[in-house]
N, CA, C and O atoms as a Tripos MOL2 file, in Angstrom:
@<TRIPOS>MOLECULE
protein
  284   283    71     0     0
PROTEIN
NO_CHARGES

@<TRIPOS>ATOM
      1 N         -28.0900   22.2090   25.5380 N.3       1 UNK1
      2 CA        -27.1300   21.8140   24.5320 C.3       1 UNK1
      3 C         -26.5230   20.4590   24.8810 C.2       1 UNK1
      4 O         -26.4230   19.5210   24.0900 O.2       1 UNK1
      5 N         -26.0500   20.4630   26.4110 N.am      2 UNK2
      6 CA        -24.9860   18.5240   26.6720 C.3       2 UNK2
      7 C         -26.7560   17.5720   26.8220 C.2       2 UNK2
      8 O         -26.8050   16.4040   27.2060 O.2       2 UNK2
      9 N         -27.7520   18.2090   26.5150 N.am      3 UNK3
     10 CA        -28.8890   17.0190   26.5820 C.3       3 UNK3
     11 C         -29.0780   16.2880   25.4190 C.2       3 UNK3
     12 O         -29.3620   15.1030   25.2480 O.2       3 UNK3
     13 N         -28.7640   17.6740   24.2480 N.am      4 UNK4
     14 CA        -28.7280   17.0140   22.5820 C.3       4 UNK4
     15 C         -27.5160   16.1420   22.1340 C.2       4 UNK4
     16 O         -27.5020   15.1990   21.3420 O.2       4 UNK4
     17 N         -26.3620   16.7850   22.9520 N.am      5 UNK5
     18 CA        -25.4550   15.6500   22.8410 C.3       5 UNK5
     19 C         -25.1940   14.2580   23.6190 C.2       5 UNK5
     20 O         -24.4780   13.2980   23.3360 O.2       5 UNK5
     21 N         -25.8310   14.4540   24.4310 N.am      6 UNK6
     22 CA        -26.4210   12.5580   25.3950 C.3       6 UNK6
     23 C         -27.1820   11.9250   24.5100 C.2       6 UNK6
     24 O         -27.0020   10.7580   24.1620 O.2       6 UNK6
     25 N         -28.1070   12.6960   24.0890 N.am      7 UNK7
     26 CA        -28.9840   11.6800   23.1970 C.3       7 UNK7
     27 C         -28.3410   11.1390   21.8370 C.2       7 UNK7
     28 O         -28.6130    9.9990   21.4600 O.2       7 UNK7
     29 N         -27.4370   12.0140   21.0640 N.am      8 UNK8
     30 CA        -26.5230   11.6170   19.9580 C.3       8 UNK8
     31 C         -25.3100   10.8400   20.5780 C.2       8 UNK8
     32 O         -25.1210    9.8860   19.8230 O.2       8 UNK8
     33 N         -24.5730   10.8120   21.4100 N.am      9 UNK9
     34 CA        -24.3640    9.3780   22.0090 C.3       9 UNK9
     35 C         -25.0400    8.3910   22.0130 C.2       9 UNK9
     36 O         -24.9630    7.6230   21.0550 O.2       9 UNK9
     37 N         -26.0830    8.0640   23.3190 N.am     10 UNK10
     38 CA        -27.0300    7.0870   23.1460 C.3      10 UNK10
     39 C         -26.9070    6.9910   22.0200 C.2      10 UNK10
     40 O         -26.0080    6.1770   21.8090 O.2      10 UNK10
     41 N         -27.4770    7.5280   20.7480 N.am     11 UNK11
     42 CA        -28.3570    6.9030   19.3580 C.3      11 UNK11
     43 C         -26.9200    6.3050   18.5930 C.2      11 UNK11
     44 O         -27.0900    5.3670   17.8130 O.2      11 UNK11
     45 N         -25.6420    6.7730   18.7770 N.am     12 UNK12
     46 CA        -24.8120    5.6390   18.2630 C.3      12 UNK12
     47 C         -24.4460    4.8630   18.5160 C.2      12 UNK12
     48 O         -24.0560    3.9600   17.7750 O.2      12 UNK12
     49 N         -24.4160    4.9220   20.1810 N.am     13 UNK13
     50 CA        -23.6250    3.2400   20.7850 C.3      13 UNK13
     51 C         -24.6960    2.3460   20.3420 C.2      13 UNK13
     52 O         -24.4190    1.2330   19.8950 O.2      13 UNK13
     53 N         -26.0930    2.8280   20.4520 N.am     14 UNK14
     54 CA        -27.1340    1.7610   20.4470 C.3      14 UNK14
     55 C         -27.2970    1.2260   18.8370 C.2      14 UNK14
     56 O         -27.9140    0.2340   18.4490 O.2      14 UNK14
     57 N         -26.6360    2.0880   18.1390 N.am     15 UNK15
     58 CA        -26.9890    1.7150   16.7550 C.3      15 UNK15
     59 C         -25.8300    0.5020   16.3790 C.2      15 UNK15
     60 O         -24.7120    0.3160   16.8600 O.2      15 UNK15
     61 N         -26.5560   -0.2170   15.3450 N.am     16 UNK16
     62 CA        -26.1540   -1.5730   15.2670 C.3      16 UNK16
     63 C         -24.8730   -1.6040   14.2460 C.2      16 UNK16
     64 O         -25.1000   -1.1570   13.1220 O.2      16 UNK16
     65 N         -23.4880   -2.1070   14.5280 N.am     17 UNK17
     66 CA        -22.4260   -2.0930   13.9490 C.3      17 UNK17
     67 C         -22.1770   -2.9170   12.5520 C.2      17 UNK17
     68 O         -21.9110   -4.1170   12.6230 O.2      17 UNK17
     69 N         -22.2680   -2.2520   11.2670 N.am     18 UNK18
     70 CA        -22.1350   -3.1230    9.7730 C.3      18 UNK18
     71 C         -21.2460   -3.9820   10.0590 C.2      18 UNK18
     72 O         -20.3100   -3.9630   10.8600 O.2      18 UNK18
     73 N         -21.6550   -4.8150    9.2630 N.am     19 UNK19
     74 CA        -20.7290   -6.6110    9.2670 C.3      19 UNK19
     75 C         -19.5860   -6.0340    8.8640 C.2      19 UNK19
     76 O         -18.7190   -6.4330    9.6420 O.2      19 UNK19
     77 N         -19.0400   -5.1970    7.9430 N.am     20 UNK20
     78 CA        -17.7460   -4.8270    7.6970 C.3      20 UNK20
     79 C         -16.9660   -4.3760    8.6680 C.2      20 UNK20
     80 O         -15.8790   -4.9070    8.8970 O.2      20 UNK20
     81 N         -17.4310   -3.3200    9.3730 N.am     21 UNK21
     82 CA        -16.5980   -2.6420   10.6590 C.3      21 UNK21
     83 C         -16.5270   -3.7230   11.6570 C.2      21 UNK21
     84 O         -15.4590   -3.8170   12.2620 O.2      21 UNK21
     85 N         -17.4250   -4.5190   11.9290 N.am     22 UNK22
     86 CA        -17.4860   -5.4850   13.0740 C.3      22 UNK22
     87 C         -15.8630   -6.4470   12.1460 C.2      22 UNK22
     88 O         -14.7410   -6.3430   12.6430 O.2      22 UNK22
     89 N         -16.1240   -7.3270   10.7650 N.am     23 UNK23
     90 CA        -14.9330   -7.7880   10.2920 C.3      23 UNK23
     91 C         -13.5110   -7.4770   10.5870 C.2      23 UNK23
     92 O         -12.5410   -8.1430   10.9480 O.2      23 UNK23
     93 N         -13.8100   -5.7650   10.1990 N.am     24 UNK24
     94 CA        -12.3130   -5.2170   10.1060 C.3      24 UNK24
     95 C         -11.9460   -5.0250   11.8230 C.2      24 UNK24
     96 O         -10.7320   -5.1020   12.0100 O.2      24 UNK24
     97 N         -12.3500   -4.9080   12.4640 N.am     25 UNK25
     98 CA        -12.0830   -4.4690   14.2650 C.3      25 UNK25
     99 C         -11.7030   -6.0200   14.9550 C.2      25 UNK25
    100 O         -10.9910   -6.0820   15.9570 O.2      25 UNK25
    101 N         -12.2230   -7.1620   14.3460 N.am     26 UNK26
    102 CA        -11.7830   -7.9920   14.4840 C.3      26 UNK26
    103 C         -10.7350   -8.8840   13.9360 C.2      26 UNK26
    104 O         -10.2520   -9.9060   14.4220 O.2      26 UNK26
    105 N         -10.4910   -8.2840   12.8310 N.am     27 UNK27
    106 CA         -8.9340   -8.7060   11.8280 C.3      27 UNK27
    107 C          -8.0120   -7.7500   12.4970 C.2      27 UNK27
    108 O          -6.9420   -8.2310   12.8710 O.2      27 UNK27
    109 N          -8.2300   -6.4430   12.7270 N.am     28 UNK28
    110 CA         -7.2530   -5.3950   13.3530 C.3      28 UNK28
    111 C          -5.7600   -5.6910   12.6430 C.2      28 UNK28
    112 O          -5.4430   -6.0720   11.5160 O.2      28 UNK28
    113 N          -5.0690   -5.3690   13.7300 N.am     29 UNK29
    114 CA         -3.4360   -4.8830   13.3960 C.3      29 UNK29
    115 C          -2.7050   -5.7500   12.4700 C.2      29 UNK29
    116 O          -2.0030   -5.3920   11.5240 O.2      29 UNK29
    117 N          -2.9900   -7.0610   12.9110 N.am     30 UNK30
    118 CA         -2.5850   -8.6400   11.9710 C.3      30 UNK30
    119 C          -2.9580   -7.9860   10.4260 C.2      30 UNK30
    120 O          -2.1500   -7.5740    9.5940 O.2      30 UNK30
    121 N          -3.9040   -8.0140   10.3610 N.am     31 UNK31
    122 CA         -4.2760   -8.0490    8.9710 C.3      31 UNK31
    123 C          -4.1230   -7.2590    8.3260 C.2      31 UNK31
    124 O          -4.1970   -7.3470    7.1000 O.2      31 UNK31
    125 N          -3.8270   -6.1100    9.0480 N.am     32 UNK32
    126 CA         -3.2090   -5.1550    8.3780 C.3      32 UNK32
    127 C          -1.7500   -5.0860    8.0120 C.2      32 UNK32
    128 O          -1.3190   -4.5510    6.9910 O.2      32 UNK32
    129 N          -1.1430   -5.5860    8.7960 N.am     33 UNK33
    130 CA          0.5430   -5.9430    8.9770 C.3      33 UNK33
    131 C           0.3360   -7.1590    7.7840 C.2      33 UNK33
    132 O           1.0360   -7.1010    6.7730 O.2      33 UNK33
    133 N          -0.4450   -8.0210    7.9200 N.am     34 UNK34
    134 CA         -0.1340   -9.4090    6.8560 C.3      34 UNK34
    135 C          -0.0370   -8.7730    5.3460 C.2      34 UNK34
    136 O           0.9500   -8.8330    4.6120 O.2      34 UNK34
    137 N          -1.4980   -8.0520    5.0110 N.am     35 UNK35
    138 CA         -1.4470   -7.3130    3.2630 C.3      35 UNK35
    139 C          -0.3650   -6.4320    3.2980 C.2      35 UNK35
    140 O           0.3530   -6.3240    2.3040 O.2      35 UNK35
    141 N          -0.1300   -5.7120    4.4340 N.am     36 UNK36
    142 CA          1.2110   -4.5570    4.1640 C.3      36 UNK36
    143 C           2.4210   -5.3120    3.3300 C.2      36 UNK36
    144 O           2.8320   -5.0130    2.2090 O.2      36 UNK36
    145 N           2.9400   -6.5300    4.3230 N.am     37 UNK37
    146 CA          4.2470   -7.0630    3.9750 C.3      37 UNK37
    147 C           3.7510   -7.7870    2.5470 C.2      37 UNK37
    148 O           4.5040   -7.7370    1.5740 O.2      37 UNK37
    149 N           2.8220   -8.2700    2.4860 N.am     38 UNK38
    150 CA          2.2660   -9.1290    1.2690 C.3      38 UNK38
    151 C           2.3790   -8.3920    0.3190 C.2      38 UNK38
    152 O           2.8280   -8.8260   -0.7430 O.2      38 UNK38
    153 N           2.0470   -7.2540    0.4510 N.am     39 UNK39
    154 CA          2.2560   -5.7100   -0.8400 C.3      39 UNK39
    155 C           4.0670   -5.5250   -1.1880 C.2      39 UNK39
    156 O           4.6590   -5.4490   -2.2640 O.2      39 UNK39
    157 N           4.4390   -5.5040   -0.1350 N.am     40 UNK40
    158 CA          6.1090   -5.2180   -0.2300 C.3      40 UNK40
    159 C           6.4280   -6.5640   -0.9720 C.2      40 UNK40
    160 O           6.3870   -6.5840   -2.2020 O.2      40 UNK40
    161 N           6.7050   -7.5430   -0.3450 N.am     41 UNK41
    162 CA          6.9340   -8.8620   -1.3630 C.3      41 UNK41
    163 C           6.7160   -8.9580   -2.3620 C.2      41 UNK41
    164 O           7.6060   -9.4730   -3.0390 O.2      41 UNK41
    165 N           5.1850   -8.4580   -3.2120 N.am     42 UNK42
    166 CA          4.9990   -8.3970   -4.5280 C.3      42 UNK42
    167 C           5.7350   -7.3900   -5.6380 C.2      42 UNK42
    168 O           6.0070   -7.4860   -6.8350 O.2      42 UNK42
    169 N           5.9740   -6.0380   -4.2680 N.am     43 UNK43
    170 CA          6.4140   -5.4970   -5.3590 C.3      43 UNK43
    171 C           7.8850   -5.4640   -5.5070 C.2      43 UNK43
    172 O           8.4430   -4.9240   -6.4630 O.2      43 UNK43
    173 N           8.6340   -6.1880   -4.3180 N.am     44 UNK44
    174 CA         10.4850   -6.6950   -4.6400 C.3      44 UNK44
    175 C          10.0400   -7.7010   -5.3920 C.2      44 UNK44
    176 O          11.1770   -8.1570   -5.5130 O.2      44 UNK44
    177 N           9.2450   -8.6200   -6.1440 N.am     45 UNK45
    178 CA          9.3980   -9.5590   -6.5400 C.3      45 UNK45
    179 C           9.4740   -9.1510   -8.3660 C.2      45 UNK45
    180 O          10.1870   -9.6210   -9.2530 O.2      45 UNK45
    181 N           8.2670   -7.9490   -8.4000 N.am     46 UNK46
    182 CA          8.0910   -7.2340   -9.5470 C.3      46 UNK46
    183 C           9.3580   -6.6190   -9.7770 C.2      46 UNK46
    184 O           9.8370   -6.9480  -10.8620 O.2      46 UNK46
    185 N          10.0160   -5.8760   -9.1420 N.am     47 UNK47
    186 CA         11.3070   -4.9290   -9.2640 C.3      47 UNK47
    187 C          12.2900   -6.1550   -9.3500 C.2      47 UNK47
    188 O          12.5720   -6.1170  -10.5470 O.2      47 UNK47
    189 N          12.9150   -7.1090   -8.8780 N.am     48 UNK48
    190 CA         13.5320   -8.5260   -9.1590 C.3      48 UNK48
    191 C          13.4790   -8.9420  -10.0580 C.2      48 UNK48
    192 O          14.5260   -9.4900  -10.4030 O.2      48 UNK48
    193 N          12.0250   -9.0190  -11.3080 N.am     49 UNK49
    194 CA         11.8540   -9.6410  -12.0010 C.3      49 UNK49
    195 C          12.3730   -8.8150  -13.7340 C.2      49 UNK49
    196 O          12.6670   -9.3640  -14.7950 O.2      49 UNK49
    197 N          12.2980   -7.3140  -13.3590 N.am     50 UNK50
    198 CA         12.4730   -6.3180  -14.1760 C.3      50 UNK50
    199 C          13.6930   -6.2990  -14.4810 C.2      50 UNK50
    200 O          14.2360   -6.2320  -15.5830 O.2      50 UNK50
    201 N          14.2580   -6.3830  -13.0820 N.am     51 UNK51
    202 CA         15.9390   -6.0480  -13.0440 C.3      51 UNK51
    203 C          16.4130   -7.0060  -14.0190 C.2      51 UNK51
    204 O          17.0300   -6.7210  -15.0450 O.2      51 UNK51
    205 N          16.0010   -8.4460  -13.5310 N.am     52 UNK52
    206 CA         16.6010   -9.3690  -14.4450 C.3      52 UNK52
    207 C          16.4870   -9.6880  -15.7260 C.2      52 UNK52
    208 O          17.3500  -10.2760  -16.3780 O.2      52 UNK52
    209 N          15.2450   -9.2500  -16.1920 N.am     53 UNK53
    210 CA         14.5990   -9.3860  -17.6990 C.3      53 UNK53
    211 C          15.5700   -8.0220  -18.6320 C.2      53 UNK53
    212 O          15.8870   -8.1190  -19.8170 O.2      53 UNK53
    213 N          15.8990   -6.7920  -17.7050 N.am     54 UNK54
    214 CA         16.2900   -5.9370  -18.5540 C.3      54 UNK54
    215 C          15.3520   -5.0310  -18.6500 C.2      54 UNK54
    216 O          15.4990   -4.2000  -19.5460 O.2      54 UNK54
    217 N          14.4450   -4.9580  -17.9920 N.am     55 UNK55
    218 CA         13.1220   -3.3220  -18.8980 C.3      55 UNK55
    219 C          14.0310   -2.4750  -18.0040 C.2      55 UNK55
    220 O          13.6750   -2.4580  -16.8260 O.2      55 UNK55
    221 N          14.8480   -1.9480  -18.2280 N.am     56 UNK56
    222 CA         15.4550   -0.5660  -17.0950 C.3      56 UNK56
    223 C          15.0330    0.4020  -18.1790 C.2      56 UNK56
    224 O          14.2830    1.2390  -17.6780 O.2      56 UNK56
    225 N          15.2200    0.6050  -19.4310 N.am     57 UNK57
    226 CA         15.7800    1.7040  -20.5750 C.3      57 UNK57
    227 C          16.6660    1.3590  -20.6880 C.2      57 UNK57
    228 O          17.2860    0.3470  -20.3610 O.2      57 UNK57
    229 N          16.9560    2.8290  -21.5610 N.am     58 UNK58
    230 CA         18.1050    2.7770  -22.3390 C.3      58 UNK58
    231 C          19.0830    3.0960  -21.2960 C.2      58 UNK58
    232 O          18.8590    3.8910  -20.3840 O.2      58 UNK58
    233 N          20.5160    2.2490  -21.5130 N.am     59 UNK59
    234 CA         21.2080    2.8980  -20.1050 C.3      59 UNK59
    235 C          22.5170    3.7700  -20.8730 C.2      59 UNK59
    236 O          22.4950    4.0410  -22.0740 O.2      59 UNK59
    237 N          22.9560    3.9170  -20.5130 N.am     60 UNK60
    238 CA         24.2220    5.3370  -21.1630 C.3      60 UNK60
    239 C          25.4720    4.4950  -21.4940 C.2      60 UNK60
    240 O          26.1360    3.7800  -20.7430 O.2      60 UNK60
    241 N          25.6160    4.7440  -22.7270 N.am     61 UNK61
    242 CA         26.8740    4.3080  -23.2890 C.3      61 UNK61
    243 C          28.2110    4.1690  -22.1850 C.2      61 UNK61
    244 O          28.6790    4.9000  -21.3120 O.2      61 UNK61
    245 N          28.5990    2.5810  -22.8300 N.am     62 UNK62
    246 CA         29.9160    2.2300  -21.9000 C.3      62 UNK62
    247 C          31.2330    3.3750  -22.1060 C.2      62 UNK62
    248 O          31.2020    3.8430  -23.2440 O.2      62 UNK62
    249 N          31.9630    3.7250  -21.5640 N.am     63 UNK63
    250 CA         33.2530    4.6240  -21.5720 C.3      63 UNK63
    251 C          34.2430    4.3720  -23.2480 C.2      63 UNK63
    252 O          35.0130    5.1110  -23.8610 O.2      63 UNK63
    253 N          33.8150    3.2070  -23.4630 N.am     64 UNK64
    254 CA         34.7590    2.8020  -25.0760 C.3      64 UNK64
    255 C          33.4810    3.2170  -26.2010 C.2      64 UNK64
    256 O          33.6760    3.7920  -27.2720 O.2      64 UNK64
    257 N          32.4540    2.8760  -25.7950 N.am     65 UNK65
    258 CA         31.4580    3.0620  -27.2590 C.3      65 UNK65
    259 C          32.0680    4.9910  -27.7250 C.2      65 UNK65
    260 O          32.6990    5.7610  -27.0020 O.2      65 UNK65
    261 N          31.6460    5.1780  -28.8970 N.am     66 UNK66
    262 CA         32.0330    6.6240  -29.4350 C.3      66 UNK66
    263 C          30.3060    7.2900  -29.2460 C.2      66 UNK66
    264 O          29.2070    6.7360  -29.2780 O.2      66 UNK66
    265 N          30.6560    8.4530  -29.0830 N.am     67 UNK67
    266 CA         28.9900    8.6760  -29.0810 C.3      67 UNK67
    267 C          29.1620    9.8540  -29.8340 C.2      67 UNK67
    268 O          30.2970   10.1310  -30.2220 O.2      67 UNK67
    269 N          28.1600   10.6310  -30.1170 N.am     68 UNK68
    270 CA         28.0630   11.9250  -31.1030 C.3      68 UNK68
    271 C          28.7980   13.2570  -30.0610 C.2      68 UNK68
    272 O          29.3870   14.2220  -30.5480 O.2      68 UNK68
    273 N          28.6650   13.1080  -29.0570 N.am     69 UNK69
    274 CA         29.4990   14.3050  -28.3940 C.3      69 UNK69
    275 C          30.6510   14.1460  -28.1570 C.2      69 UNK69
    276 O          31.4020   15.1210  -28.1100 O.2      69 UNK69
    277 N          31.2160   12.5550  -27.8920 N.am     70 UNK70
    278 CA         32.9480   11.9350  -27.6160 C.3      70 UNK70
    279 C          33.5940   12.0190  -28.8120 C.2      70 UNK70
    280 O          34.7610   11.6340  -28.7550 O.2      70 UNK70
    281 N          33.1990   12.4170  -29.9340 N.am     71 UNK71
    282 CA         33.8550   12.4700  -31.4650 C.3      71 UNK71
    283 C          34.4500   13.7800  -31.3450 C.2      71 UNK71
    284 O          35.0750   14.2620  -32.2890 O.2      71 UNK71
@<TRIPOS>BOND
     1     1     2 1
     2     2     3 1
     3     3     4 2
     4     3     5 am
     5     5     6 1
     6     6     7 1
     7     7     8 2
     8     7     9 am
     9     9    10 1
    10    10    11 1
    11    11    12 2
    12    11    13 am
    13    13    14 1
    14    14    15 1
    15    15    16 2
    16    15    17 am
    17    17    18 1
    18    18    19 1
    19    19    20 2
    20    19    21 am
    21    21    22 1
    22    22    23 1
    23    23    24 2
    24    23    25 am
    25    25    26 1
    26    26    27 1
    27    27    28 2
    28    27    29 am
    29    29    30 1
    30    30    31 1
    31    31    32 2
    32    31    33 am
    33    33    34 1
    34    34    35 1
    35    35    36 2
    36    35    37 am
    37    37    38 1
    38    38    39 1
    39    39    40 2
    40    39    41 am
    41    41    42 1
    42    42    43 1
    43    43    44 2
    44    43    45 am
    45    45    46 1
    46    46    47 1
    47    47    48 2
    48    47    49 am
    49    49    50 1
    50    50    51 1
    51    51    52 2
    52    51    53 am
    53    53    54 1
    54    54    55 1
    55    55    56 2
    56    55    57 am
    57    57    58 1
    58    58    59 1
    59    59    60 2
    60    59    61 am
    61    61    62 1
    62    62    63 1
    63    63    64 2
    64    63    65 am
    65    65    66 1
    66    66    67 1
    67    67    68 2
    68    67    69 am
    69    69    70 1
    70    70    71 1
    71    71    72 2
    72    71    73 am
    73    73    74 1
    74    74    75 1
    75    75    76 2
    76    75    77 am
    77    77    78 1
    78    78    79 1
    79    79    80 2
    80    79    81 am
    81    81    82 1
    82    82    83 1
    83    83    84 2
    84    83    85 am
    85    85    86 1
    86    86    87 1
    87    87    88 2
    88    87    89 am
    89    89    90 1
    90    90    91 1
    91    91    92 2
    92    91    93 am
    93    93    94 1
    94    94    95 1
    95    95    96 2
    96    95    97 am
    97    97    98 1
    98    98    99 1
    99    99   100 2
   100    99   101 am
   101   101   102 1
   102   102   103 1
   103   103   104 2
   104   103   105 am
   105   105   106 1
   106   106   107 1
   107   107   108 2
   108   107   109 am
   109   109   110 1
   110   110   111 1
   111   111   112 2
   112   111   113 am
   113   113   114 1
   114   114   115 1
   115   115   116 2
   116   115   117 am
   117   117   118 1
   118   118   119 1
   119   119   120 2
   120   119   121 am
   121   121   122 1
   122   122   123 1
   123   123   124 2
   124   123   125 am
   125   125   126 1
   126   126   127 1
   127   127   128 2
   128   127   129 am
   129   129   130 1
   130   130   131 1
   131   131   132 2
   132   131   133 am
   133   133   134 1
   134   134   135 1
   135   135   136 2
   136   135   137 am
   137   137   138 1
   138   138   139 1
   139   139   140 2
   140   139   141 am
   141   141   142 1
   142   142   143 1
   143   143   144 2
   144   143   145 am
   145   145   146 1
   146   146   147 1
   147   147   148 2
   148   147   149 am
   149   149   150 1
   150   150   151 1
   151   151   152 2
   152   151   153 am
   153   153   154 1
   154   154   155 1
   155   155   156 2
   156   155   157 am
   157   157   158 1
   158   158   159 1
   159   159   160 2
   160   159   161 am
   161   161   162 1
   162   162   163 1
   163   163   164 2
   164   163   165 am
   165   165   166 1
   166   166   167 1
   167   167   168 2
   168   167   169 am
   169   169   170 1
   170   170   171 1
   171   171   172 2
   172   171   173 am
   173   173   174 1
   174   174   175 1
   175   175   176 2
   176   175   177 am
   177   177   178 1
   178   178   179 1
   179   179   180 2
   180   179   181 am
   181   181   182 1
   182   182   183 1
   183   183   184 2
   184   183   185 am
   185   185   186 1
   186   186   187 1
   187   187   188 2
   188   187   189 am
   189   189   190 1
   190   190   191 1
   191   191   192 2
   192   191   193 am
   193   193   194 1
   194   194   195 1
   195   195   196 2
   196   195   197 am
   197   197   198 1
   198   198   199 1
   199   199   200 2
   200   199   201 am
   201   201   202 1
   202   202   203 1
   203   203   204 2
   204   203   205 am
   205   205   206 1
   206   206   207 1
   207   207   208 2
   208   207   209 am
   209   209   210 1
   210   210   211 1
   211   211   212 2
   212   211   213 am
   213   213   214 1
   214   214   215 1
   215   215   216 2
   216   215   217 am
   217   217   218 1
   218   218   219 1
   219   219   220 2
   220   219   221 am
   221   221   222 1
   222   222   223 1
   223   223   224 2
   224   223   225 am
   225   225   226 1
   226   226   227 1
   227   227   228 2
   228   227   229 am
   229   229   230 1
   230   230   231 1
   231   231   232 2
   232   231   233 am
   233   233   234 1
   234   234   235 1
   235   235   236 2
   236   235   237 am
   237   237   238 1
   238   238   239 1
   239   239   240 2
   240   239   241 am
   241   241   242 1
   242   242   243 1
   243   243   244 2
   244   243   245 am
   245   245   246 1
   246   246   247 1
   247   247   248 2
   248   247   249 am
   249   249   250 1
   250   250   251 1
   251   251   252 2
   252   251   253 am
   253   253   254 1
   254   254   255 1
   255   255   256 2
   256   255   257 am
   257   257   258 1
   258   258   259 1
   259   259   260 2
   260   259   261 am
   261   261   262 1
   262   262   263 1
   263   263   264 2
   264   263   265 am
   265   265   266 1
   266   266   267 1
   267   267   268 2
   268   267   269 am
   269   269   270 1
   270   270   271 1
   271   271   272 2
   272   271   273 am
   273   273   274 1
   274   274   275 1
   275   275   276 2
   276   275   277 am
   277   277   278 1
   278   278   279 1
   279   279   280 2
   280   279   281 am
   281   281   282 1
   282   282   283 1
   283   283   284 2
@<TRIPOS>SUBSTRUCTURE
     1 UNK1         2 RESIDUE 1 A UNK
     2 UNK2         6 RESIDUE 1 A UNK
     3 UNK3        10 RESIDUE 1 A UNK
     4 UNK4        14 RESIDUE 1 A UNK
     5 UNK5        18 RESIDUE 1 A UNK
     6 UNK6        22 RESIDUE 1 A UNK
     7 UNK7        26 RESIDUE 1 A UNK
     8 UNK8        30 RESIDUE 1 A UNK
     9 UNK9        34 RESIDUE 1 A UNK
    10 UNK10       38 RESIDUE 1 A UNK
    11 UNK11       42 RESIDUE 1 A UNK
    12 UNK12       46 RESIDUE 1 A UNK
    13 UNK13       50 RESIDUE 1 A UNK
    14 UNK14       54 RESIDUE 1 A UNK
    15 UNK15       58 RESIDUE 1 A UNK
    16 UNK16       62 RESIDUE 1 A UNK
    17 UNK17       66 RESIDUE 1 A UNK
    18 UNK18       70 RESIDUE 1 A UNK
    19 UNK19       74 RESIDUE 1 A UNK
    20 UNK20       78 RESIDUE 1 A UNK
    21 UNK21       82 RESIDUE 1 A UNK
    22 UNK22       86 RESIDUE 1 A UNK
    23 UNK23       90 RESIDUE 1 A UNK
    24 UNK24       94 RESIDUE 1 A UNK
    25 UNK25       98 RESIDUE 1 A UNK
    26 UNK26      102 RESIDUE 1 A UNK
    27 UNK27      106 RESIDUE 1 A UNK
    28 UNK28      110 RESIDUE 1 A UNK
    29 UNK29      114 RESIDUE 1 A UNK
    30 UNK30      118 RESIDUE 1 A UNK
    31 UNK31      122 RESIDUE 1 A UNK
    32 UNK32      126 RESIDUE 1 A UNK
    33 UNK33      130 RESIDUE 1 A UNK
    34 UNK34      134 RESIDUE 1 A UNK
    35 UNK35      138 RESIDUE 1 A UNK
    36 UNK36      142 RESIDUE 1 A UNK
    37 UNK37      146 RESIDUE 1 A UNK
    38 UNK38      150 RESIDUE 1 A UNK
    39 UNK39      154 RESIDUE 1 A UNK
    40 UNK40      158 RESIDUE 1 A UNK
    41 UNK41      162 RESIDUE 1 A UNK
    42 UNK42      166 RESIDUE 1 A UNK
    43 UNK43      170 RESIDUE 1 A UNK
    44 UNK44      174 RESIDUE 1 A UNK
    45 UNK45      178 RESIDUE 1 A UNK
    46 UNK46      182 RESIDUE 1 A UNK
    47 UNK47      186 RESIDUE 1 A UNK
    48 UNK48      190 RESIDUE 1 A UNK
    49 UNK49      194 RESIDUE 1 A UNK
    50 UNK50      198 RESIDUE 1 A UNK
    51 UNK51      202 RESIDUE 1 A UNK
    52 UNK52      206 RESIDUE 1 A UNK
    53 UNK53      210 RESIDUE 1 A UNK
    54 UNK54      214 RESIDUE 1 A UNK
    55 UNK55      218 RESIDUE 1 A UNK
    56 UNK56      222 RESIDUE 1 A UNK
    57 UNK57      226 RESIDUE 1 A UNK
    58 UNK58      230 RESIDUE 1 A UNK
    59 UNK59      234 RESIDUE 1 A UNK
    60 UNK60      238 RESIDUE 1 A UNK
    61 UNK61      242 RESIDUE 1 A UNK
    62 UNK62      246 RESIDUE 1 A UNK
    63 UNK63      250 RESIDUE 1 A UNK
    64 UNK64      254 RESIDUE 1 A UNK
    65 UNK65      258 RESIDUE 1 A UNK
    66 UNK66      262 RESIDUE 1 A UNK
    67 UNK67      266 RESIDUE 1 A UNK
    68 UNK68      270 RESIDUE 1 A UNK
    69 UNK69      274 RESIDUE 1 A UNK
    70 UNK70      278 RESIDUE 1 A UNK
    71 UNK71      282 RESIDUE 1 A UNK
């Protein structure tokens, strides 16, 4: 049984690493940390941009407006 699993070792270290995994192992933690914060920035910039334009909804009548239940 540990002879079939030596040889399935061997056959993966020896097997040849895709250009992607080799990419990403060499961008590592950075690049992951860079799109993370890059994601957060876009989306305070989106939520910033909402706030100020007004898309919230409808927001709830001020304390003076009359509404159908304050009558």
């Amino acid at each position: 049984m540990s002879d079939t699993m030596d040889t399935q070792d061997q056959q993966s270290s020896t097997r040849p690493k895709s250009k992607m995994r080799l990419w990403l192992e060499r961008m590592g933690v950075g690049a992951f940390l860079f799109f993370f914060i890059k994601g957060l920035v876009w989306l305070a910039i989106f939520f910033g941009a909402f706030k100020f334009i007004g898309c919230e909804g409808r927001q709830s009548p001020a304390e003076s407006e009359k509404t159908e239940i304050a009558e």
